[in-house]
N, C-alpha and C positions, 0 to 999 in steps of 0.2 A: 271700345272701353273694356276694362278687368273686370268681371263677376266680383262678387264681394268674398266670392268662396276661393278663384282665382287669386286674389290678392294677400289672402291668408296664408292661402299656401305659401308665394312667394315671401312672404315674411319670415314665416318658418322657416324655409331654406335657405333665407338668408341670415336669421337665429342661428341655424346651429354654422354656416360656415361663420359666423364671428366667434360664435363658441369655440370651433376647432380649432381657428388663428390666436386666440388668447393667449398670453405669456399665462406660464402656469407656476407657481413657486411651492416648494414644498421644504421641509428641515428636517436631518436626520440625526440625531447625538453620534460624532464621529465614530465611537468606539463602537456603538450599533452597526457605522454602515462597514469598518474593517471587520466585524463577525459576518456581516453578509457578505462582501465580496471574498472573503476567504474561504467560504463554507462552501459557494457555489464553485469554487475556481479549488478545491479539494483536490478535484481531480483533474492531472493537466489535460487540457485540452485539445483533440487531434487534430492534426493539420490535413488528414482524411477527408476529415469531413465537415465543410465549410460552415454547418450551422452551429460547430462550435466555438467559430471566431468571436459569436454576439454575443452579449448577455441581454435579455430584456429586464427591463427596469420600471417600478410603475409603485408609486406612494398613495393609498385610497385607505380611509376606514379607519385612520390610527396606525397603520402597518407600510412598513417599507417592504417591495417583494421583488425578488432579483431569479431568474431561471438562465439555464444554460443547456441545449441539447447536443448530445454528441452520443459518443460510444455509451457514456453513460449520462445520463437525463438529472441535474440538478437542479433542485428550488430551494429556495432558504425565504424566511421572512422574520423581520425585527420591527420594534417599535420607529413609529415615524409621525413628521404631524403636515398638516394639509394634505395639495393632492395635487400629483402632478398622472396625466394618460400615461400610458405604456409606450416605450421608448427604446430600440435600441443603440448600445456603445460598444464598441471594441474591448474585446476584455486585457486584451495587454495596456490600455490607456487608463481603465480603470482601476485595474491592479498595480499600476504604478503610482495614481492619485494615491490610491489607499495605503502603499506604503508610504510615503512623503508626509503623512500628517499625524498628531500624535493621539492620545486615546482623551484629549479636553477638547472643549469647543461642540460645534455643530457643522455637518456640512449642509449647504445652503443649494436645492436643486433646482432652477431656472430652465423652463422648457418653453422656448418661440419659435411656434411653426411658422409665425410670420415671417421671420429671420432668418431660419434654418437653421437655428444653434439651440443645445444643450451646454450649461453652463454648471459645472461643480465648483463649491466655492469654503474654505476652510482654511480661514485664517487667511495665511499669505497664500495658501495656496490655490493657483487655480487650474482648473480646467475648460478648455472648449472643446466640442464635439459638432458635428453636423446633426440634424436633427431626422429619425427616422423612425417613423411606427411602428413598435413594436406590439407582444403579447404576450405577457408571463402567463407562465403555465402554473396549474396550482399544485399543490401539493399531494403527492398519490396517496390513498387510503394505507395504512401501515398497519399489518398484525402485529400480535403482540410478540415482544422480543423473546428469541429462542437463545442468545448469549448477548452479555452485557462486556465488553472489555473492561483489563483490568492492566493496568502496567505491566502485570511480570506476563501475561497471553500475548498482551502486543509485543513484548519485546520477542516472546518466543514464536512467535507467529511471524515475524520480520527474518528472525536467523532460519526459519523454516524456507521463508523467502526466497533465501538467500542460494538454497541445497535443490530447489526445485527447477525442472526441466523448464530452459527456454525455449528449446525449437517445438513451435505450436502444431509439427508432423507429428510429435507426440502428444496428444490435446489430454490423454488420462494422466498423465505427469503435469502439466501445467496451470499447477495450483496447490496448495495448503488444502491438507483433506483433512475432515476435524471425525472422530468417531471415538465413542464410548469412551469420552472425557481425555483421549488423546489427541495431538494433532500429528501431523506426519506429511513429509514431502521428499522429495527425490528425483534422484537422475540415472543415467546408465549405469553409473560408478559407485553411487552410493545413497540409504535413504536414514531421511533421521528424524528422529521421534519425540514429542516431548507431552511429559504428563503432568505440566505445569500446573496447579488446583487452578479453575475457575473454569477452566474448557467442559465446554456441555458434551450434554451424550451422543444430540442428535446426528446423523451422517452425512455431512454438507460437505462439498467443495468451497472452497475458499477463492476466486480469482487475483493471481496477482498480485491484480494493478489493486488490489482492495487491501491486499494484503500490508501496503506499503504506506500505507496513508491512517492504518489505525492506531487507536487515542485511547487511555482511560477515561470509561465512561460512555464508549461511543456504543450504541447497540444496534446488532443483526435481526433482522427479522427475514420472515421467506415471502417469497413472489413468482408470482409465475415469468420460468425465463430467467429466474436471476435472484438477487437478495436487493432487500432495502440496506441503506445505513444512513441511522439518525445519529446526526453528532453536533452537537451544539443549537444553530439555528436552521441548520441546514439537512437536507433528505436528498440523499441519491440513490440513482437504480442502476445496480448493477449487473449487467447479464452475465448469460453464461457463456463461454465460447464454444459451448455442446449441450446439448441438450440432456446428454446421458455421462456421466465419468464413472469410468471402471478403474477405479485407484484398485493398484495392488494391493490392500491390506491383508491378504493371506499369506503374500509372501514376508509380511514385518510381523505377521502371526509366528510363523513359523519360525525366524531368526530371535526375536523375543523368548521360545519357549527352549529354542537349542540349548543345549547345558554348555559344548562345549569347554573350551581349558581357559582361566583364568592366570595370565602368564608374570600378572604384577599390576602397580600398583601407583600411582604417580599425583603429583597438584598440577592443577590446572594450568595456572600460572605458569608454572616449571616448561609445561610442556608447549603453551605458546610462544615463549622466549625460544625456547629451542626451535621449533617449525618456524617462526620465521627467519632467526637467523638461517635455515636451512635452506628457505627460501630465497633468502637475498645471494646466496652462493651460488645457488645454481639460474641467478634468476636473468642472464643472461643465454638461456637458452627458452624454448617454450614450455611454462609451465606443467603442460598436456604431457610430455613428455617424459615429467622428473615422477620419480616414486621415492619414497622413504621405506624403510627398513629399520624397523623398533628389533633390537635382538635381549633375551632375557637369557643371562646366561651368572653365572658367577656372585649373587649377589648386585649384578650391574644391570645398569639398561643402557647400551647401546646404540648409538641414534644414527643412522646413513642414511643421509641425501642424495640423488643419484639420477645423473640424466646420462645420457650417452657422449656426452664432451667433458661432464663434472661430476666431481664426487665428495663431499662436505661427511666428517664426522666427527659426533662429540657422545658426550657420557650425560645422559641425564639423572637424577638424585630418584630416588622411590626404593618401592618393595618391592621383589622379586618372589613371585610363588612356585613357577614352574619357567624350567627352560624352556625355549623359543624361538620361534622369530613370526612378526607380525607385517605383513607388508601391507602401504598404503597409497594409494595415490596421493603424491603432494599438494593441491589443489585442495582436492577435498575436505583431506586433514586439516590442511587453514582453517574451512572455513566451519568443520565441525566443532572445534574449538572455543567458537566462538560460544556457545552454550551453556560451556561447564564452568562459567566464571573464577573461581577462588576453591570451587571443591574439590572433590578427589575423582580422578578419571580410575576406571578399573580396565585395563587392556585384555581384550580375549579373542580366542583363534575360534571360530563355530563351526567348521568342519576344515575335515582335511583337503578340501576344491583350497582354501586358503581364505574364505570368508572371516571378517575381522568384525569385529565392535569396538567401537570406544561407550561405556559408560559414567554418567554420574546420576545423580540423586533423583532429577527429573526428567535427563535429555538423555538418548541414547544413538548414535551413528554406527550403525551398518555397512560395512563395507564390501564390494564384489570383488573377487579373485583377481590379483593383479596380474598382469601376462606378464610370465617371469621371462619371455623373450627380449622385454625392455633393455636390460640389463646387458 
């Protein structure tokens, strides 16, 4: 026969395994659970690395909590009611629920380990999953934010994006580097600068992949290894891809202070109309190859596009201060462009090597000596 203290135990063990087997239901207000799976799912996730296929999921406390680990490590948490254990799903399954259903309603979360099924349920819509144990991570300790985004940093922080080095051989170019209220990014060919208000003082790299995903509103804070970014319900951790970045800002010192000749004077506007048309002419050959040639002569400007099988020219409208000629990589110029919205570009030559700038009001592009053997 069972001791009395024997038979307790088995009671107990057999307590918590019906505990474990229990259908568990929990309800999320839809529009809560689209902030959470979008906040976690921020950043895509790498096919690298397999533990960012899952998201864990887990409603306790009044709070719905969803995590995701990868290159970078997200958590997000929203209002929720009951409680369903920690669980996880496939994030392309749930990212597909959560676009399918609109921002009324409740989604309804069904969790039977008896069954093997997680059931999401919203409106018409539904979802089945296989059932597996998960474990949401919590959320990391966050200092207090060293920059707050604002509309016009994100956008200029996106075209900064946009100028900066991808091949990761180059790790000191690969990234948005923010200093004494500037930001600045670059490539072989060209670097470009903007001093849009709201960019802090402090001397951070920017990653990227971070760069690409911010919001007004969203804020930076520091970490070891990497930055936070808190943006709505959600907290990711972003690293570094070095532990140390030596961004050139001596050399956009230097280019910044040159006096060089300011050769004329143009709208922004004017002058993307033209770059691309210049573009689409020669754009049957490889871009890498085409350069432009701004000439300031006569009261005119000049405009030649030029690859080694094509050659596109037109006359663009502006000021003329000083004769010239400006050479630029076509690429580049594209996408420098993209900065000076509707205002006025100021064209300048910074040394006689043939270093170029475009300015305006906030942004300014840099450019390196084109090899006049192109031609």
């Amino acid at each position: 026969m069972l001791s009395g203290s024997q038979l307790s135990s088995k009671d107990a063990a057999a307590n918590i395994y019906n505990h474990s087997m229990a259908t568990q239901q929990a309800k999320i207000p839809a529009k809560n659970f689209k902030s959470l799976i979008g906040s976690i799912l921020k950043f895509p996730p790498s096919a690298s690395v397999s533990a960012s296929e899952v998201i864990h999921f887990a409603v306790n406390n009044g709070r719905a909590r969803a995590s995701i680990s990868g290159v970078v490590v997200s958590t997000a948490t929203v209002l929720g009611m009951h409680e369903v254990e920690a669980f996880t799903a496939d994030y392309r399954s749930l990212r597909g629920f959560a676009g399918t259903i609109s921002d009324d309603g409740s989604v309804d979360v069904t969790v039977s380990p008896k069954d093997n099924q997680v059931r999401f349920v919203c409106g018409k819509q539904k979802l089945n999953l296989p059932y597996t144990l998960g474990s949401v991570l919590p959320k990391p300790k966050v200092a207090e934010p060293f920059f707050t985004v604002t509309a016009e940093t994100a956008v200029a922080i996106r075209w900064l994006a946009g100028i900066a080095e991808k091949d990761e051989s180059k790790l000191d170019m690969c990234c948005v580097y923010l200093t004494g209220g500037r930001a600045m990014a670059g490539n072989q060919k060209c670097i470009g600068v903007a001093r849009t208000e709201g960019l802090p003082q402090d001397s951070i790299p920017l990653p990227l992949n971070l760069c690409s995903v911010l919001e007004s509103g969203d804020k930076l804070s520091k970490a070891e290894g990497g930055l936070i970014l808190t943006s709505g319900c959600g907290v990711s951790q972003v690293p570094y891809l070095v532990s140390s970045i030596k961004f050139p800002v001596a050399v956009v010192d230097r280019m910044e202070a040159s006096a060089g000749a300011t050769y004329g004077k143009c709208k922004a506007r004017d002058m993307v109309s033209v770059f691309t048309e210049s573009a689409d002419c020669v754009a049957r050959i490889p871009k890498a190859q085409a350069f432009l040639v701004m000439t300031f002569k006569d009261g005119k400007i000049g405009v030649r596009a030029q690859s080694q099988t094509a050659v596109f020219r037109t006359v663009l409208d502006g000021a003329v201060k000083k004769d010239g000629d400006l050479w630029l990589e076509l690429p580049e110029a594209e996408e420098a462009l993209k900065a000076f919205g509707d205002g006025d570009v100021s064209c300048r030559k910074l040394s006689p090597k043939g270093e170029a700038a475009l300015e305006g009001s906030e942004a300014k592009v840099f450019f390196a000596p084109v090899r006049k053997d192109k031609s």
